[in-house]
N, C-alpha and C positions, 0 to 999 in steps of 0.2 A: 765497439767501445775499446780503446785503448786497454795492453795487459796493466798501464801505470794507474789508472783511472783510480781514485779513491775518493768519495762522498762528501763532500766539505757535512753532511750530517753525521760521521762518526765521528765529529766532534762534539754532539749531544751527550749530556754524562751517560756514565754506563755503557755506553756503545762498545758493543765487542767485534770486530772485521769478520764476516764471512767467511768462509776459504773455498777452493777449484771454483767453479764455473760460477761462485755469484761470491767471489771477492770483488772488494772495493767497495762493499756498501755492510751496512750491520748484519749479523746472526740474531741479533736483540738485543736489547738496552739494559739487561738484567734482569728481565720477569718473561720467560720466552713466554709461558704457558701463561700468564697474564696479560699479554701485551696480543697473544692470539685468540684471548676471549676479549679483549677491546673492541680489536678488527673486525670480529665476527659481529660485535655489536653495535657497528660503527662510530667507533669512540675513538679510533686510533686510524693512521696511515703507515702504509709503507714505503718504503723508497725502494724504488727501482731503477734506480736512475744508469743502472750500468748497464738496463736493455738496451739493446738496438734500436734506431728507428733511421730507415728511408722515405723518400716520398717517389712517386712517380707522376712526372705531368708528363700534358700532351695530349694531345686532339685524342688520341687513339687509346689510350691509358685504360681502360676498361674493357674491352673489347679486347685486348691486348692479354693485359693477365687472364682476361678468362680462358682463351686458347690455351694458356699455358699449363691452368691449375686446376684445378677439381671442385673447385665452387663455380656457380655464377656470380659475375663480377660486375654484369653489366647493368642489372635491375638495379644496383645502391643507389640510393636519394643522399645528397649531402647530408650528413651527419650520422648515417646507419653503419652499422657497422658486419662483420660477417669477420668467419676463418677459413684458412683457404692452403692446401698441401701443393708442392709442389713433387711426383713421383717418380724413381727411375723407370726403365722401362718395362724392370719385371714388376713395378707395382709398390716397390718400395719405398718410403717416407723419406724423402732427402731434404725437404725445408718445411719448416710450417709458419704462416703469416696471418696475425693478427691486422685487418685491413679495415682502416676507418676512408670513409669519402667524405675529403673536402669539396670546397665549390670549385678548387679548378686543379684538385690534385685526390691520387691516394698516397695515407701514410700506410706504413706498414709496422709492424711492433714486432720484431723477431729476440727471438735468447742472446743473453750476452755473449760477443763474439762472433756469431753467426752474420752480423750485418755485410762482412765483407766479401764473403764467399757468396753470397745473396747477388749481392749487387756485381761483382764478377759472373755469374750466371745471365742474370737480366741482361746486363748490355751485350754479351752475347749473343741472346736470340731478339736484340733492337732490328734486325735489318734495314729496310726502308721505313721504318713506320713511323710515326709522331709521337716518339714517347721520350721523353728523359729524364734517367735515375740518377739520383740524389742519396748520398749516403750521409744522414745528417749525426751521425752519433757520437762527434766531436762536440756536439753544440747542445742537443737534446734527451732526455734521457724522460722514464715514465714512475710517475707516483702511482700508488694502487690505494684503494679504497672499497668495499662495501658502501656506498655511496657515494655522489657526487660533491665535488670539493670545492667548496664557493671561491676559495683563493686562488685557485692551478686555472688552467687552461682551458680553453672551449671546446678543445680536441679532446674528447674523452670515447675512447675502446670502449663498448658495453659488451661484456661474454656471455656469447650465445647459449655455451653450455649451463646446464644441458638439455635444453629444448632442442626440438628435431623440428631443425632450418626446413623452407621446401625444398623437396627434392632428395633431403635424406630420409634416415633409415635410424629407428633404434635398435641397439641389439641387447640390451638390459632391460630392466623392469618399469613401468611406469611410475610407481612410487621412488623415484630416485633420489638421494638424499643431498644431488648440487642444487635441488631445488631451493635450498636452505641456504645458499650463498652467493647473493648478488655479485658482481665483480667488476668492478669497473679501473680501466687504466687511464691514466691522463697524463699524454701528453705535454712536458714543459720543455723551457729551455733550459740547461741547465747553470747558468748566471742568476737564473730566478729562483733557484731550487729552496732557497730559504725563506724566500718571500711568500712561495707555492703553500709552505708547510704551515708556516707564522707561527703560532702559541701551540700547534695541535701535537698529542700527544702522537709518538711512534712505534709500529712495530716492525721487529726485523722478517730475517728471511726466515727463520724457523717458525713464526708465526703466518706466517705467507704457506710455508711448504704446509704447515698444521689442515689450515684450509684446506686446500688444494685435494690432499690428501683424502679425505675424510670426504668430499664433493665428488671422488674416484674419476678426479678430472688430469689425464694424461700432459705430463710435459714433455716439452721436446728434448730436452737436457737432459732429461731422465728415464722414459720410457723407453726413449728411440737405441733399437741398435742397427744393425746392417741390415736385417733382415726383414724387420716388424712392416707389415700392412696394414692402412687404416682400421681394419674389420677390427685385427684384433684390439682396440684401443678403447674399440666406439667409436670412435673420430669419424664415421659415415652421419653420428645425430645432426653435425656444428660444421665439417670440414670439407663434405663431398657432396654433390649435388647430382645423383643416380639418372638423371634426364638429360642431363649434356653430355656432349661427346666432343673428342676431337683436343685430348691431352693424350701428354704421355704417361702408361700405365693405364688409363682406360680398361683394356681390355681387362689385365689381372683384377680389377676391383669388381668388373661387373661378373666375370666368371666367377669369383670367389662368392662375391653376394648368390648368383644365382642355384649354384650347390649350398650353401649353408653352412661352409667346414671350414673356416680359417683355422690354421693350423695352430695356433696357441689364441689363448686369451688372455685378459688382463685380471686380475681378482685382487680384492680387499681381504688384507688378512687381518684379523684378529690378535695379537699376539700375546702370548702371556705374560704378565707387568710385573711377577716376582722377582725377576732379574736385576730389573733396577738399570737394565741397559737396553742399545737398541743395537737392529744387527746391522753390519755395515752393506753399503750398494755393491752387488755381485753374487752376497750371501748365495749357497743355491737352497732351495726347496726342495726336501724329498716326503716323498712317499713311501712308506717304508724306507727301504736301502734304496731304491730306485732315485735319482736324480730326475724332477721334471719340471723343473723352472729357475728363475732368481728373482731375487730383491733389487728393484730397482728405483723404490724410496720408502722411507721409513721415517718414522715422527715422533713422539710424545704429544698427543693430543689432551688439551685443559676439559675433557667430558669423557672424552673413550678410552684414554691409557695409550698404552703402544700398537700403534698401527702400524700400515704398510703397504705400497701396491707390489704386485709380482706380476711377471709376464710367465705363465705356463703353459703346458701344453694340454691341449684343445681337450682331450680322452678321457683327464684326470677327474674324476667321481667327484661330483659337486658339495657331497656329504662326507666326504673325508676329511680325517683331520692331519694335516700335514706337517711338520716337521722344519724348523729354519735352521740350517748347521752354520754355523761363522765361525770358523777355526776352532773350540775345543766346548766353545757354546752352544746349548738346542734352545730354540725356541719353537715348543707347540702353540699352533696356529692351526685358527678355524677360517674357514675361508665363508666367503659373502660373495656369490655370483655377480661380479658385472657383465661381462660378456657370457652369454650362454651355449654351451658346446653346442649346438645345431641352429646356431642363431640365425644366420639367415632366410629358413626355412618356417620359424615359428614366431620372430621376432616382428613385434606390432607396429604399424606407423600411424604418426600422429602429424595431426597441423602445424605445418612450419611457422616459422615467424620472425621478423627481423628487430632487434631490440634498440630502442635509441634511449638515450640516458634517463634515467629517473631522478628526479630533481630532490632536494631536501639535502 
Protein backbone atom coordinates (compact mmCIF):
# COMPACT_ATOMS: atom_id res chain seq x y z
CA UNK A 1 0.00 0.00 0.00
CA UNK A 2 1.08 3.38 -0.94
CA UNK A 3 2.77 5.73 2.11
CA UNK A 4 -0.30 8.50 0.52
CA UNK A 5 -2.99 5.83 0.99
CA UNK A 6 -5.83 7.19 3.14
CA UNK A 7 -9.37 5.39 3.66
CA UNK A 8 -12.15 7.26 1.80
CA UNK A 9 -13.89 5.67 5.57
CA UNK A 10 -12.21 8.43 7.63
CA UNK A 11 -14.55 10.24 6.23
CA UNK A 12 -17.25 8.59 8.67
CA UNK A 13 -17.96 11.05 11.58
CA UNK A 14 -15.65 10.75 14.45
CA UNK A 15 -13.00 9.09 12.48
CA UNK A 16 -9.71 9.79 14.03
CA UNK A 17 -6.15 8.64 11.37
CA UNK A 18 -4.21 5.90 12.71
CA UNK A 19 -0.48 6.74 13.00
CA UNK A 20 3.31 4.53 11.88
CA UNK A 21 2.38 1.31 10.44
CA UNK A 22 -1.54 1.46 10.22
CA UNK A 23 -1.92 5.13 9.08
CA UNK A 24 -4.44 5.85 6.44
CA UNK A 25 -7.18 4.14 7.83
CA UNK A 26 -9.04 4.97 11.67
CA UNK A 27 -7.62 4.55 15.38
CA UNK A 28 -11.56 4.64 16.01
CA UNK A 29 -14.56 6.63 15.45
CA UNK A 30 -14.77 8.08 19.07
CA UNK A 31 -15.77 5.07 21.29
CA UNK A 32 -12.32 2.90 20.97
CA UNK A 33 -13.35 0.77 23.93
CA UNK A 34 -17.01 0.60 22.55
CA UNK A 35 -16.56 0.08 19.17
CA UNK A 36 -14.02 -3.02 20.49
CA UNK A 37 -16.79 -4.52 22.35
CA UNK A 38 -19.16 -4.15 18.96
CA UNK A 39 -16.34 -6.22 16.95
CA UNK A 40 -16.09 -8.72 19.52
CA UNK A 41 -19.72 -9.09 19.39
CA UNK A 42 -20.12 -8.78 15.79
CA UNK A 43 -21.89 -5.79 15.58
CA UNK A 44 -19.25 -3.78 14.01
CA UNK A 45 -16.35 -4.00 11.07
CA UNK A 46 -12.94 -2.84 10.63
CA UNK A 47 -11.27 -1.49 7.91
CA UNK A 48 -8.05 -2.63 6.81
CA UNK A 49 -7.98 -1.71 3.76
CA UNK A 50 -4.24 -0.37 4.07
CA UNK A 51 -3.12 -4.29 4.29
CA UNK A 52 -1.37 -5.75 1.55
CA UNK A 53 -2.57 -8.20 -0.72
CA UNK A 54 -0.96 -10.32 -3.68
CA UNK A 55 -2.10 -13.16 -5.50
CA UNK A 56 0.09 -15.85 -7.10
CA UNK A 57 -1.10 -17.93 -10.20
CA UNK A 58 0.10 -20.58 -12.21
CA UNK A 59 0.23 -24.28 -12.80
CA UNK A 60 2.85 -24.61 -9.98
CA UNK A 61 1.56 -22.00 -7.33
CA UNK A 62 1.11 -24.40 -4.54
CA UNK A 63 3.84 -26.62 -4.77
CA UNK A 64 5.69 -23.65 -5.18
CA UNK A 65 5.31 -21.62 -1.95
CA UNK A 66 5.31 -24.63 -0.17
CA UNK A 67 8.99 -25.24 -0.89
CA UNK A 68 9.53 -21.94 0.10
CA UNK A 69 7.55 -21.71 3.52
CA UNK A 70 6.78 -23.47 6.58
CA UNK A 71 3.25 -24.52 6.06
CA UNK A 72 1.86 -26.99 3.67
CA UNK A 73 0.56 -25.29 0.92
CA UNK A 74 -0.40 -27.84 -1.34
CA UNK A 75 -3.41 -29.70 0.55
CA UNK A 76 -5.63 -26.18 0.27
CA UNK A 77 -9.10 -26.81 -1.30
CA UNK A 78 -10.39 -23.51 -2.88
CA UNK A 79 -11.64 -21.57 -0.28
CA UNK A 80 -9.50 -22.83 2.83
CA UNK A 81 -7.54 -20.89 4.20
CA UNK A 82 -3.91 -21.44 6.25
CA UNK A 83 -0.72 -18.97 7.61
CA UNK A 84 2.38 -19.46 6.36
CA UNK A 85 6.28 -17.76 7.42
CA UNK A 86 8.59 -17.38 5.18
CA UNK A 87 12.44 -17.73 7.44
CA UNK A 88 16.11 -16.65 7.14
CA UNK A 89 18.44 -19.12 7.33
CA UNK A 90 19.22 -18.88 10.97
CA UNK A 91 15.37 -19.44 11.42
CA UNK A 92 14.45 -16.21 11.66
CA UNK A 93 10.72 -14.57 10.89
CA UNK A 94 11.36 -12.50 7.75
CA UNK A 95 7.56 -12.53 6.16
CA UNK A 96 4.37 -13.91 7.34
CA UNK A 97 1.37 -14.61 5.00
CA UNK A 98 -2.07 -14.79 5.51
CA UNK A 99 -2.89 -17.49 2.36
CA UNK A 100 -6.53 -17.92 1.00
CA UNK A 101 -6.87 -20.63 -2.24
CA UNK A 102 -8.85 -19.50 -5.01
CA UNK A 103 -9.86 -21.71 -8.03
CA UNK A 104 -7.03 -20.76 -10.14
CA UNK A 105 -4.91 -18.53 -7.78
CA UNK A 106 -3.55 -17.82 -4.01
CA UNK A 107 -4.19 -14.50 -2.29
CA UNK A 108 -1.85 -13.65 0.20
CA UNK A 109 -2.84 -10.86 3.11
CA UNK A 110 0.46 -9.42 4.46
CA UNK A 111 0.91 -6.05 6.94
CA UNK A 112 0.77 -2.75 5.54
CA UNK A 113 3.83 -2.02 3.57
CA UNK A 114 5.21 -5.36 3.47
CA UNK A 115 3.47 -6.18 0.12
CA UNK A 116 6.49 -4.92 -1.90
CA UNK A 117 9.40 -6.44 -0.42
CA UNK A 118 7.25 -9.83 -0.54
CA UNK A 119 6.81 -9.72 -3.92
CA UNK A 120 10.47 -8.62 -4.69
CA UNK A 121 11.54 -11.82 -2.84
CA UNK A 122 8.84 -14.19 -4.73
CA UNK A 123 9.96 -13.26 -8.32
CA UNK A 124 13.28 -13.87 -7.21
CA UNK A 125 13.15 -17.37 -6.46
CA UNK A 126 10.17 -17.63 -9.87
CA UNK A 127 13.16 -19.44 -11.86
CA UNK A 128 11.51 -21.74 -14.50
CA UNK A 129 8.47 -22.53 -12.76
CA UNK A 130 4.72 -21.56 -13.55
CA UNK A 131 3.99 -19.12 -11.27
CA UNK A 132 3.14 -15.24 -11.53
CA UNK A 133 3.07 -12.62 -8.80
CA UNK A 134 0.73 -9.99 -8.74
CA UNK A 135 0.89 -7.22 -6.27
CA UNK A 136 -2.65 -5.98 -6.14
CA UNK A 137 -2.63 -3.39 -3.21
CA UNK A 138 -3.05 -0.43 -5.42
CA UNK A 139 -6.59 -1.88 -6.19
CA UNK A 140 -7.49 -4.15 -3.06
CA UNK A 141 -7.32 -3.77 0.31
CA UNK A 142 -9.10 -6.06 3.53
CA UNK A 143 -12.19 -5.49 5.86
CA UNK A 144 -11.99 -7.65 9.22
CA UNK A 145 -15.02 -8.93 10.98
CA UNK A 146 -15.89 -11.57 13.82
CA UNK A 147 -17.94 -12.81 11.12
CA UNK A 148 -18.73 -13.04 7.69
CA UNK A 149 -19.96 -9.90 5.82
CA UNK A 150 -22.86 -10.48 3.45
CA UNK A 151 -21.85 -7.07 1.60
CA UNK A 152 -17.73 -7.64 0.86
CA UNK A 153 -16.38 -10.37 -1.04
CA UNK A 154 -16.37 -14.11 -1.38
CA UNK A 155 -12.57 -14.04 -0.74
CA UNK A 156 -12.71 -14.23 2.99
CA UNK A 157 -9.22 -15.20 5.25
CA UNK A 158 -10.57 -17.44 8.16
CA UNK A 159 -7.74 -17.20 11.20
CA UNK A 160 -6.50 -20.46 12.07
CA UNK A 161 -5.38 -19.23 15.39
CA UNK A 162 -5.45 -20.60 17.60
CA UNK A 163 -6.13 -24.11 16.74
CA UNK A 164 -3.12 -26.19 16.04
CA UNK A 165 -3.30 -26.69 12.01
CA UNK A 166 -1.81 -30.43 11.18
CA UNK A 167 1.33 -30.69 11.51
CA UNK A 168 1.90 -28.06 14.15
CA UNK A 169 2.67 -27.85 17.73
CA UNK A 170 1.21 -25.97 20.76
CA UNK A 171 3.34 -24.46 23.07
CA UNK A 172 0.65 -22.72 25.44
CA UNK A 173 -2.32 -24.11 27.33
CA UNK A 174 -5.22 -25.72 26.01
CA UNK A 175 -7.80 -23.55 27.44
CA UNK A 176 -6.60 -20.60 25.20
CA UNK A 177 -8.59 -17.46 25.35
CA UNK A 178 -8.22 -16.71 21.05
CA UNK A 179 -10.75 -19.40 21.33
CA UNK A 180 -13.14 -16.55 22.06
CA UNK A 181 -12.35 -14.62 18.85
CA UNK A 182 -13.35 -15.69 15.55
CA UNK A 183 -11.57 -13.67 12.82
CA UNK A 184 -12.16 -13.33 9.58
CA UNK A 185 -10.52 -10.92 6.78
CA UNK A 186 -12.31 -10.08 3.43
CA UNK A 187 -10.85 -9.47 0.73
CA UNK A 188 -12.26 -6.33 -1.43
CA UNK A 189 -11.47 -3.99 -4.02
CA UNK A 190 -10.93 -0.97 -2.80
CA UNK A 191 -13.46 1.32 -5.32
CA UNK A 192 -16.13 -0.97 -3.46
CA UNK A 193 -14.86 -0.20 -0.03
CA UNK A 194 -18.14 1.77 0.71
CA UNK A 195 -20.46 -0.35 -0.76
CA UNK A 196 -18.34 -3.50 1.23
CA UNK A 197 -19.43 -1.66 4.47
CA UNK A 198 -23.06 -0.13 3.51
CA UNK A 199 -25.02 1.13 6.75
CA UNK A 200 -22.73 -1.20 9.24
CA UNK A 201 -21.24 0.28 12.06
CA UNK A 202 -17.13 0.67 12.39
CA UNK A 203 -14.34 -0.01 14.41
CA UNK A 204 -10.98 1.28 14.26
CA UNK A 205 -7.43 -0.17 14.71
CA UNK A 206 -7.37 0.10 18.50
CA UNK A 207 -10.34 -1.95 18.59
CA UNK A 208 -8.73 -4.40 16.18
CA UNK A 209 -5.19 -4.23 18.28
CA UNK A 210 -7.96 -4.61 21.72
CA UNK A 211 -8.63 -8.11 20.18
CA UNK A 212 -5.79 -9.15 18.96
CA UNK A 213 -4.24 -8.66 22.11
CA UNK A 214 -6.18 -10.13 24.52
CA UNK A 215 -6.49 -13.55 21.78
CA UNK A 216 -2.16 -13.48 22.70
CA UNK A 217 -2.40 -13.65 19.00
CA UNK A 218 1.30 -12.38 17.46
CA UNK A 219 1.55 -9.58 14.79
CA UNK A 220 3.96 -9.28 12.34
CA UNK A 221 4.15 -5.37 12.78
CA UNK A 222 4.54 -5.83 16.26
CA UNK A 223 6.06 -8.84 17.74
CA UNK A 224 8.63 -9.35 15.08
CA UNK A 225 12.27 -8.15 15.52
CA UNK A 226 15.51 -9.28 13.84
CA UNK A 227 15.92 -11.94 15.84
CA UNK A 228 12.46 -13.67 17.06
CA UNK A 229 11.75 -17.47 15.84
CA UNK A 230 8.44 -19.02 15.43
CA UNK A 231 8.70 -21.03 18.86
CA UNK A 232 8.85 -18.12 20.60
CA UNK A 233 5.40 -16.59 19.46
CA UNK A 234 3.48 -19.90 19.21
CA UNK A 235 3.37 -19.44 15.53
CA UNK A 236 4.35 -23.53 15.20
CA UNK A 237 -0.03 -23.86 16.44
CA UNK A 238 -1.19 -21.71 12.62
CA UNK A 239 2.17 -21.02 10.86
CA UNK A 240 4.62 -24.20 10.57
CA UNK A 241 3.95 -27.50 9.53
CA UNK A 242 6.78 -29.86 11.79
CA UNK A 243 6.45 -32.82 8.94
CA UNK A 244 7.74 -30.98 5.90
CA UNK A 245 10.95 -30.26 5.03
CA UNK A 246 12.82 -28.58 2.38
CA UNK A 247 12.50 -24.54 3.42
CA UNK A 248 14.84 -22.32 4.58
CA UNK A 249 15.43 -22.31 8.21
CA UNK A 250 14.21 -25.75 8.61
CA UNK A 251 16.72 -26.86 10.40
CA UNK A 252 16.68 -24.03 13.30
CA UNK A 253 12.83 -24.70 14.00
CA UNK A 254 13.11 -28.48 14.14
CA UNK A 255 16.40 -28.28 16.51
CA UNK A 256 14.87 -25.62 18.47
CA UNK A 257 11.31 -27.60 18.78
CA UNK A 258 13.43 -30.78 19.56
CA UNK A 259 15.48 -29.28 22.81
CA UNK A 260 12.46 -27.40 24.09
CA UNK A 261 14.39 -23.95 24.94
CA UNK A 262 13.59 -21.14 22.48
CA UNK A 263 15.45 -18.49 23.91
CA UNK A 264 12.57 -16.00 24.85
CA UNK A 265 8.99 -16.13 24.92
CA UNK A 266 5.98 -14.14 24.25
CA UNK A 267 3.69 -13.34 27.66
CA UNK A 268 0.33 -11.53 28.43
CA UNK A 269 0.94 -9.02 30.97
CA UNK A 270 -1.57 -7.76 33.17
CA UNK A 271 -1.01 -4.29 33.90
CA UNK A 272 -1.89 -2.04 36.51
CA UNK A 273 -4.92 0.54 35.40
CA UNK A 274 -4.27 3.21 38.12
CA UNK A 275 -2.20 5.14 35.82
CA UNK A 276 -4.66 5.91 33.56
CA UNK A 277 -1.93 5.41 30.68
CA UNK A 278 -0.32 2.80 28.65
CA UNK A 279 3.26 2.23 28.16
CA UNK A 280 4.67 2.86 24.84
CA UNK A 281 6.30 -0.05 22.23
CA UNK A 282 10.07 -0.71 23.18
CA UNK A 283 9.04 -0.08 26.94
CA UNK A 284 11.57 -2.66 28.59
CA UNK A 285 10.48 -5.11 31.27
CA UNK A 286 12.30 -5.77 34.37
CA UNK A 287 12.67 -7.98 36.90
CA UNK A 288 13.92 -6.42 39.71
CA UNK A 289 16.80 -4.11 38.32
CA UNK A 290 17.65 -6.70 35.85
CA UNK A 291 16.23 -5.89 32.27
CA UNK A 292 14.58 -9.13 30.65
CA UNK A 293 12.40 -8.17 27.84
CA UNK A 294 10.08 -5.24 26.05
CA UNK A 295 6.67 -4.11 25.20
CA UNK A 296 5.81 -4.83 21.95
CA UNK A 297 1.94 -3.81 22.17
CA UNK A 298 -0.21 -2.61 24.56
CA UNK A 299 -4.16 -1.81 24.63
CA UNK A 300 -6.98 -0.61 26.93
CA UNK A 301 -9.24 -3.46 26.74
CA UNK A 302 -13.45 -2.73 27.21
CA UNK A 303 -13.35 -6.07 30.08
CA UNK A 304 -9.53 -6.40 31.09
CA UNK A 305 -8.17 -2.71 31.63
CA UNK A 306 -4.50 -2.37 30.48
CA UNK A 307 -2.88 -5.22 28.77
CA UNK A 308 -0.02 -5.95 26.80
CA UNK A 309 2.07 -8.65 24.98
CA UNK A 310 6.10 -8.72 25.76
CA UNK A 311 8.69 -10.83 24.25
CA UNK A 312 10.99 -12.00 27.23
CA UNK A 313 13.41 -14.14 27.95
CA UNK A 314 12.87 -17.83 28.19
CA UNK A 315 14.48 -18.26 32.25
CA UNK A 316 12.24 -15.42 33.73
CA UNK A 317 9.93 -17.24 36.83
CA UNK A 318 6.53 -17.64 35.44
CA UNK A 319 5.22 -16.37 39.01
CA UNK A 320 6.96 -13.16 39.19
CA UNK A 321 5.73 -10.06 39.16
CA UNK A 322 7.42 -7.81 36.81
CA UNK A 323 7.91 -4.34 36.40
CA UNK A 324 7.31 -2.04 32.96
CA UNK A 325 9.64 1.14 33.10
CA UNK A 326 8.63 3.87 30.18
CA UNK A 327 10.82 6.79 30.93
CA UNK A 328 9.95 8.05 34.60
CA UNK A 329 6.84 5.63 34.66
CA UNK A 330 6.51 1.82 36.35
CA UNK A 331 3.99 -0.25 35.56
CA UNK A 332 3.46 -3.57 37.81
CA UNK A 333 2.47 -6.39 35.76
CA UNK A 334 1.62 -9.87 36.26
CA UNK A 335 2.28 -11.99 33.64
CA UNK A 336 -0.04 -14.92 32.08
CA UNK A 337 2.13 -17.76 30.56
CA UNK A 338 1.65 -18.11 26.65
CA UNK A 339 4.68 -19.60 25.75
CA UNK A 340 5.93 -22.00 28.43
CA UNK A 341 9.81 -22.01 29.30
CA UNK A 342 10.39 -25.80 28.45
CA UNK A 343 7.88 -25.79 25.81
CA UNK A 344 8.78 -27.81 23.49
CA UNK A 345 9.54 -30.71 25.75
CA UNK A 346 5.97 -30.70 27.71
CA UNK A 347 3.91 -28.85 25.31
CA UNK A 348 0.63 -30.96 24.12
CA UNK A 349 -0.48 -31.47 20.45
CA UNK A 350 -3.77 -31.52 19.31
CA UNK A 351 -5.96 -32.22 15.87
CA UNK A 352 -5.23 -29.83 13.31
CA UNK A 353 -7.85 -28.37 11.21
CA UNK A 354 -8.41 -26.11 8.36
CA UNK A 355 -11.07 -23.43 8.77
CA UNK A 356 -13.33 -22.20 6.01
CA UNK A 357 -15.63 -19.30 6.67
CA UNK A 358 -18.68 -19.56 9.08
CA UNK A 359 -21.64 -18.04 7.55
CA UNK A 360 -24.19 -15.67 9.41
Amino acid sequence: MSETYRSVLLSRAGAIEAGGVDAGVAAHYGAPTREARKLAEGQAIADLSHFDVLEIRGEDRASWLDTLSTQRITTLKPTQSTQTLLLSIQGRVEHEMKVLADQDRLVLIVEPGAGAALEQFLNSMRFMLRVEVNNLSATHGVLAATRQIPTASSLVWVDPWPGVVDGGWAYSREDHPGKDRPWLLHVVALDQLEQAVAEEELAGMMAVESLRIAAWEPRFGAEIDEKIIPHELDWLRTAVHLEKGCYKGQETVARVHNIGHPPRRVVFLDLDGSLHTLPSTGAEVKLGERTVGHITSATLHYEAGPIALAVIKRNVDPDSVLTVVDGETNYPATQDVIVTPDAGQVAGRFTGFLRTPPQG
